[in-house]
C-alpha positions in Angstrom: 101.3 102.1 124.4 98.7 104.8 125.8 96.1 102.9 124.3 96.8 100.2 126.6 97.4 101.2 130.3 99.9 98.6 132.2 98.4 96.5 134.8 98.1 98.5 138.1 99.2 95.6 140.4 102.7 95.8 142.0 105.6 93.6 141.1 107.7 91.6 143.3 110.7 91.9 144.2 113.1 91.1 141.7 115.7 89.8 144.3 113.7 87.1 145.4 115.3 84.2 146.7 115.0 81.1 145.4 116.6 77.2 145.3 117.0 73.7 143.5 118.6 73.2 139.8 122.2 73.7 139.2 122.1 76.0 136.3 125.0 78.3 135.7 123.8 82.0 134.3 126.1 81.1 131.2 123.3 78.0 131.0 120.2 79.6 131.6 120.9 82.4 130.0 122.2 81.0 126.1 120.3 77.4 126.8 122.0 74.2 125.5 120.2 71.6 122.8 119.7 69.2 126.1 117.8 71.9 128.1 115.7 72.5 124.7 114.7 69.2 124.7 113.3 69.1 128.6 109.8 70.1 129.2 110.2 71.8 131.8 107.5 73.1 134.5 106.8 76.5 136.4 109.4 76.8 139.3 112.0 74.6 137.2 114.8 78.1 137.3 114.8 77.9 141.6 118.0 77.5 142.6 120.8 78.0 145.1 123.1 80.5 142.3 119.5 82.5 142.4 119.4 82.8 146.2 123.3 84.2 145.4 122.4 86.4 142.6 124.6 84.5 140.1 121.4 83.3 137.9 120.1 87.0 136.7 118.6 87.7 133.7 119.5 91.4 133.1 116.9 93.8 131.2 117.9 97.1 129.7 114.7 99.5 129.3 114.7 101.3 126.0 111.6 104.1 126.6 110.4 104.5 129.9 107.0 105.9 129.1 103.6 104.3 130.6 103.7 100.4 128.3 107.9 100.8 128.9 107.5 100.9 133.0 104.3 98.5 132.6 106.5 96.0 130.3 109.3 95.7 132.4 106.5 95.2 135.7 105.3 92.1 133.4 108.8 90.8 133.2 109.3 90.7 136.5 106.0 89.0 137.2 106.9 86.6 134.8 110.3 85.9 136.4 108.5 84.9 139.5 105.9 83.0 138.0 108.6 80.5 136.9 111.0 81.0 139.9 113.6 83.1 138.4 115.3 86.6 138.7 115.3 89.8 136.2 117.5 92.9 137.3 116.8 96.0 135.0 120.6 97.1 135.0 120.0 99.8 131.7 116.9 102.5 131.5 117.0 105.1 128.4 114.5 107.7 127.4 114.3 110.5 125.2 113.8 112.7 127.9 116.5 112.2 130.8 114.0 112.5 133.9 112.0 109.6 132.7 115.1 107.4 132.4 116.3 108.9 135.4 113.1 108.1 137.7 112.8 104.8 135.9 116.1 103.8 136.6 115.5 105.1 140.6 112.6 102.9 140.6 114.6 99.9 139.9 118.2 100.8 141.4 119.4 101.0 138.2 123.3 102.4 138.8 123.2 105.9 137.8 125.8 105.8 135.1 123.8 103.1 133.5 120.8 105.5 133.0 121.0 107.0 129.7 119.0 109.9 127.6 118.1 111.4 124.0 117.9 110.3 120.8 121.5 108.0 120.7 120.8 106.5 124.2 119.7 103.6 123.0 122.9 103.1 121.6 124.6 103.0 125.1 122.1 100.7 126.6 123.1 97.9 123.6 126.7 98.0 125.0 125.7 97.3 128.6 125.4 94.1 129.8 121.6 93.5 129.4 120.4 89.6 127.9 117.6 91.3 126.7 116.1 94.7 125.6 112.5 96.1 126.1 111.9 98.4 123.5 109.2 101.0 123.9 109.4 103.9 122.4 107.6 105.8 119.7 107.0 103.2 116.8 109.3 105.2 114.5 112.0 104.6 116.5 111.5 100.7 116.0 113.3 99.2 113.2 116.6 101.2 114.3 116.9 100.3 118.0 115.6 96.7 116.5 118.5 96.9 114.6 121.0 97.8 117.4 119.9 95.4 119.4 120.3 92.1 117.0 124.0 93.6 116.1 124.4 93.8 119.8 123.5 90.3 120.6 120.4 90.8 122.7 117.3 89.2 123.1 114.1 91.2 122.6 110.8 92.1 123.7 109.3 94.9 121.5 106.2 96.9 121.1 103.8 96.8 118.6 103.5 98.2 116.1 106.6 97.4 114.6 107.2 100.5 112.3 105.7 103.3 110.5 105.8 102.7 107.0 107.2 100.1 104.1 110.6 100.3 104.3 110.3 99.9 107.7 108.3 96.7 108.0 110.3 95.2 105.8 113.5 95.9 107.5 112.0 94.3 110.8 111.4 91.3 108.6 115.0 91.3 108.1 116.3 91.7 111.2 114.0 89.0 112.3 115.5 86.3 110.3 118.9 87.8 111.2 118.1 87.1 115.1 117.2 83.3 114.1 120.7 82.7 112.5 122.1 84.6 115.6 120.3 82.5 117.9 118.4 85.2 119.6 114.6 85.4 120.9 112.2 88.3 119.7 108.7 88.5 121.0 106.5 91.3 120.4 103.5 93.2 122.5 100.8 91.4 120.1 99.3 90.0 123.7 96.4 88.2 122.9 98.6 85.8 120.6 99.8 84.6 124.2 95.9 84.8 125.6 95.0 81.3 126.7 91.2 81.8 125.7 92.3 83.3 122.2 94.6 80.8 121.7 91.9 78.0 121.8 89.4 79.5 120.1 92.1 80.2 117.1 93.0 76.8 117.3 89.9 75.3 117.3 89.0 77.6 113.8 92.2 76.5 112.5 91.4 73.0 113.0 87.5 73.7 111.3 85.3 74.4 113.8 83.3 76.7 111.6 84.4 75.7 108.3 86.0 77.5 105.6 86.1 81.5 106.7 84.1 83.4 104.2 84.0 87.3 105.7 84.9 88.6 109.3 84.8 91.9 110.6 87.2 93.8 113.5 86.5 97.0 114.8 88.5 99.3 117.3 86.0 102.3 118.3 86.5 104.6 121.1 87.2 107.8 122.5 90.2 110.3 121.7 93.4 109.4 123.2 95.5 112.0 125.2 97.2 114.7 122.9 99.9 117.6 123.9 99.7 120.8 122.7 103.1 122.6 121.8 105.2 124.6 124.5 106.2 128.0 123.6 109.9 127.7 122.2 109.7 124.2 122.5 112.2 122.1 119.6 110.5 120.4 116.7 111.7 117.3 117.8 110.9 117.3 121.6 107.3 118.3 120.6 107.0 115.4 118.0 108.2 112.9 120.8 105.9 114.4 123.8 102.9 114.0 121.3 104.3 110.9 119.5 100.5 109.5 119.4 99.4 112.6 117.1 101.3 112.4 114.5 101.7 109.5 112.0 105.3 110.5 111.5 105.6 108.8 114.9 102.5 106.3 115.6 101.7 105.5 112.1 98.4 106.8 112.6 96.0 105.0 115.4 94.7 102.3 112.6 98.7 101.0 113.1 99.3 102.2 116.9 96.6 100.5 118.2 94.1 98.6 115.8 97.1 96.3 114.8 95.9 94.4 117.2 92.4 93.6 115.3 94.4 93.2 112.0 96.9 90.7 113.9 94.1 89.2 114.8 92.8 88.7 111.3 95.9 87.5 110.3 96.1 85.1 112.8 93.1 83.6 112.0 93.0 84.0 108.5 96.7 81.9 108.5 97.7 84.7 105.8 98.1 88.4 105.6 95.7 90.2 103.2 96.8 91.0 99.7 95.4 94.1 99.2 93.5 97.2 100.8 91.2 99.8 100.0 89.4 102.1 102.2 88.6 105.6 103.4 88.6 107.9 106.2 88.8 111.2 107.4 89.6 114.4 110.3 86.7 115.1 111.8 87.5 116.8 115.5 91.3 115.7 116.0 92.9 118.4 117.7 97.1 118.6 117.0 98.9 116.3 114.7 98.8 115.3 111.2 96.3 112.1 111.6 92.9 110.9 111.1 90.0 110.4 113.7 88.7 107.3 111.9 89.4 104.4 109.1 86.9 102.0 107.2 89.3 99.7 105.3 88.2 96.3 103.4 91.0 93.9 103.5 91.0 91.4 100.6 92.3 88.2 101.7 92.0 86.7 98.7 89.2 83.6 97.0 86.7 85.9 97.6 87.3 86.5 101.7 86.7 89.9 103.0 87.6 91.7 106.4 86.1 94.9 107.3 88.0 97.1 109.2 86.8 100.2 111.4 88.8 101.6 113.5 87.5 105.2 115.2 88.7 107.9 118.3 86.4 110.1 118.2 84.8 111.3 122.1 80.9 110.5 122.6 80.1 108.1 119.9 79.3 104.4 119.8 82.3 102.5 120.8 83.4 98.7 120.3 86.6 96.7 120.3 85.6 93.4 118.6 85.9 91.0 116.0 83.8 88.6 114.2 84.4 85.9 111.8 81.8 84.1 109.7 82.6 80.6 108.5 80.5 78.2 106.5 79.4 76.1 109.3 79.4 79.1 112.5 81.1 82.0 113.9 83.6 82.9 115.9 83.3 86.2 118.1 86.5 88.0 119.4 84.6 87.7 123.2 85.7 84.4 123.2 82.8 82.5 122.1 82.1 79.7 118.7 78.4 79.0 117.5 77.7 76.4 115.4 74.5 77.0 112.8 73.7 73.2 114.0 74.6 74.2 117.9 76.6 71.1 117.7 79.1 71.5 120.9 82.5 72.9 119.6 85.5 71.2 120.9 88.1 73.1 122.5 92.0 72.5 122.7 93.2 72.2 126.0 95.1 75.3 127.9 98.2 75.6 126.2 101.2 74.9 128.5 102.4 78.0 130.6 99.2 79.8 130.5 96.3 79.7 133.1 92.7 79.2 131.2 90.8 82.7 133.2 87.6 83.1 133.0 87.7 86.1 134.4 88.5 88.8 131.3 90.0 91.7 133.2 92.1 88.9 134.7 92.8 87.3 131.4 93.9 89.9 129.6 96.6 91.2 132.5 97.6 87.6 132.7 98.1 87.8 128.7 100.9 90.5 129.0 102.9 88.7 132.0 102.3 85.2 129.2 104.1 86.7 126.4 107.3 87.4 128.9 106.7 83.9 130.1 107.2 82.3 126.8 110.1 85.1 125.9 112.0 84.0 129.1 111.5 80.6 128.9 112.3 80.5 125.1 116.2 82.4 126.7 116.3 80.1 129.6 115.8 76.8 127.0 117.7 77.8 124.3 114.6 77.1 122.2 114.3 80.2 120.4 111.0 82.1 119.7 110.6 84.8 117.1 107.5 86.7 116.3 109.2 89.4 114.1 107.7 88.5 110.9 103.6 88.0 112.2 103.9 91.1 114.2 106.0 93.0 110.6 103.3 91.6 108.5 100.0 92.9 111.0 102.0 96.0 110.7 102.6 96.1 107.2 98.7 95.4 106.6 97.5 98.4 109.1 100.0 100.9 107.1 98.0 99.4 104.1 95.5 100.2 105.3 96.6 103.8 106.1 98.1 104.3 102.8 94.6 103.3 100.8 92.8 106.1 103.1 95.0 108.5 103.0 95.8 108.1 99.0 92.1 106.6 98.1 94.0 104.2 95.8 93.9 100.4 96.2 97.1 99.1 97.7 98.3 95.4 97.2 100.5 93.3 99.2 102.8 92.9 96.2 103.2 96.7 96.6 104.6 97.1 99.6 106.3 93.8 99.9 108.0 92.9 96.4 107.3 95.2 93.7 110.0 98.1 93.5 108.4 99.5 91.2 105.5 100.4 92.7 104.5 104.1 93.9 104.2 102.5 97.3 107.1 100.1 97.6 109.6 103.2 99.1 106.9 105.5 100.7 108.2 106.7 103.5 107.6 109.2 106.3 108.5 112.7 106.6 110.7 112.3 109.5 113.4 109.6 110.3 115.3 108.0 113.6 118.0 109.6 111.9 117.0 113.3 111.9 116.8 113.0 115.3 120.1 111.6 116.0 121.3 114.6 113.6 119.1 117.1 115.4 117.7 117.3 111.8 114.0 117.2 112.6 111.3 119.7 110.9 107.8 118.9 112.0 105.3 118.0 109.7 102.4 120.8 109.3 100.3 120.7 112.6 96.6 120.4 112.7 96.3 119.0 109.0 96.1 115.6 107.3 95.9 113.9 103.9 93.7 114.7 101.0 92.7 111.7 99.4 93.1 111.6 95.5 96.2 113.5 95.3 99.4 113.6 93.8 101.1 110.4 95.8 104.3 111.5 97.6 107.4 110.4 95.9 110.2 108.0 98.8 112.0 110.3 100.9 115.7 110.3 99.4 118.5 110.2 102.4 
């Protein structure tokens, strides 16, 4: 997402030749219980049928934006990295020239490139294995949705929704790709950071004791924003400032600190059970959203996260997180004190991943890992599915939200199992489906929510 520029380095080629291992694509592709059970090594996909073209993996692109392009650059990079082939054979976008360079980019046939707000649906009936999908966050759930009915294996972007209902269907659909057999991973990168991944390991297995209080903060400047073209449609102008409006992003404490909150979650082996916080529109320009959150996340026996999350230009900026156990700390730079300074233990490298110690160089190598570990879970037949940690961070930022925006203390229970609850239905203003219905009024621009008000009843369809 724009908060997160893709990796400037340049793919290779995606025809590649390779050799050894006589796979057929109807193998590597599905998996068999016999491949599952192999552990197999980088370079284990080289084959003859590879050199012939017969062993492809084939991606359709579902939003071609900035994180789109760089996501399907990571696949590709992770293809190589384990000697096999991806061919991007679908691009889609909301506006047509994006899918249409996209799909130039990568030879993508030109019948096979696909525009608006029902492309998506063409793109599920292509012959893709798997979908990237990376479009506004509203959008999520319902291309989700299409793309588990359609039989495809997923990579998606965080977040994972916009609202309750939402989250909650991706929960769903989750459990209906395990029963299908398919693989979902999600853009929650640092979950596939080798460095992260040991330090949570080594807190899970007591490092620093029981976790008592942590804080995680996401602090920086104003993102880009669009201002509105004369005659321009409601919905085009929603879409082309998707990151202003909570309609579309969820507001930035879900669009981008997720990733501090997943991180939380993570190590806290639990999401929070309830929310309150507070926040405020200080010098936002367009859109409906806030320029800052300060949430306290209740995890329950007395354990407390404090949230900040801030854009605001020319203030003090830090992305960060900080647990406190009884025995040391953990800091989200990758480094464990003890109070005694006894030496802390770390897990080995996790297989797949190289242990960098270089961060810029880590964290790129995090968002090729995650397709590493998607592929290989497709090529196996193992099966990976992160659509419940990454529904749940989601649900917890739109907590969040919802306690800042409302100023009323929002529990788990309400947005996950009480219907009766104010909160349980609360949904946003606009829907996947006005688009597809050309229904779409925009929200009021330049405005945002008055804490202590009336809380707005569930949008009936």
């Amino acid at each position: 997402m724009p908060a997160e520029p893709a990796p400037r380095d340049h793919a290779p080629d995606p025809t590649a030749a390779a050799s050894a291992s006589p796979l057929s694509r109807r193998t590597f592709i599905h998996g068999s219980a016999a491949l599952a059970a192999v552990n197999l090594a980088p370079g284990w996909l080289m084959s003859s049928a590879h050199a012939q073209g017969s062993d492809v993996l084939k991606i359709g692109l579902v939003g071609c934006g900035g994180r789109g392009r760089g996501a399907l650059r990571n696949a590709i990079d992770a293809a190589a990295k384990q000697g096999a082939t991806v061919q991007c054979v679908a691009t889609c976008d909301y506006f047509a020239d994006k899918a249409l360079a996209t799909g130039e980019e990568h030879n993508v046939p030109a019948e096979q490139r696909f525009s608006g707000p029902t492309g998506y649906q063409q793109v599920m009936q292509t012959d893709a294995d798997l979908v990237i999908l990376a479009t506004p966050p509203l959008f999520r759930p319902t291309h989700l949705e299409a793309a588990v009915n359609a039989g495809k294996h997923v990579f998606m972007e965080k977040p994972v929704a916009v609202d309750p209902p939402g989250c909650r269907k991706v929960i769903s659909l989750g459990d209906l790709a395990k029963e299908k057999g398919l693989s979902i991973v999600a853009g929650t990168q640092r979950r596939h950071d080798s460095a992260f991944q040991q330090h949570a390991a080594a807190v899970h297995a007591g490092s620093i004791g029981d976790i008592v209080s942590g804080n995680i903060y996401w602090c920086m400047g104003q993102l880009w924003y669009r201002t509105r073209n004369p005659g321009e449609s409601d919905a085009d102008y929603l879409v082309r400032n998707w990151t202003s409006f909570t309609e579309m992003s969820g507001d930035h404490i879900v669009e981008q600190h997720v990733h501090q909150i997943d991180v939380a979650n993570w190590v806290m082996g639990t999401p929070p059970q309830a929310a309150v916080g507070m926040g405020g529109r200080l010098r936002r320009v367009t859109g409906n959203q806030f320029d800052s959150f300060a949430v306290e996340f209740d995890y329950g026996q007395g354990r407390i996260i404090n949230s900040m999350c801030r854009q605001i230009n020319g203030c003090w900026n830090r992305v960060d997180s900080q647990f406190i156990g009884t025995q040391g700390r953990m800091w989200d730079n990758r480094r464990i004190a003890r109070y005694d300074k006894a030496d802390i233990a770390l897990p080995e490298v996790p297989a797949g991943t190289t242990d960098y110690t270089d961060r810029k160089v880590a964290k790129r190598s995090a968002y090729v890992n995650e397709h590493i570990a998607l592929q290989s879970s497709i090529f196996t037949g193992a099966g990976l599915n992160e659509a419940r940690q990454v529904a749940e961070s989601t649900m917890a930022a739109v907590m969040g939200r919802v306690a800042a925006y409302t100023g009323q203390q929002v529990r788990w229970d309400d947005v996950m199992n009480d219907p009766s609850s104010a909160f349980y239905d609360l949904q946003v203003a606009v829907t996947p489906q006005d688009f597809e219905n050309a229904n779409v009024v925009a929200p009021a621009d330049d405005a945002a929510p008055s804490p202590g008000g009336e809380i707005r009843p569930p949008r009936k369809n």
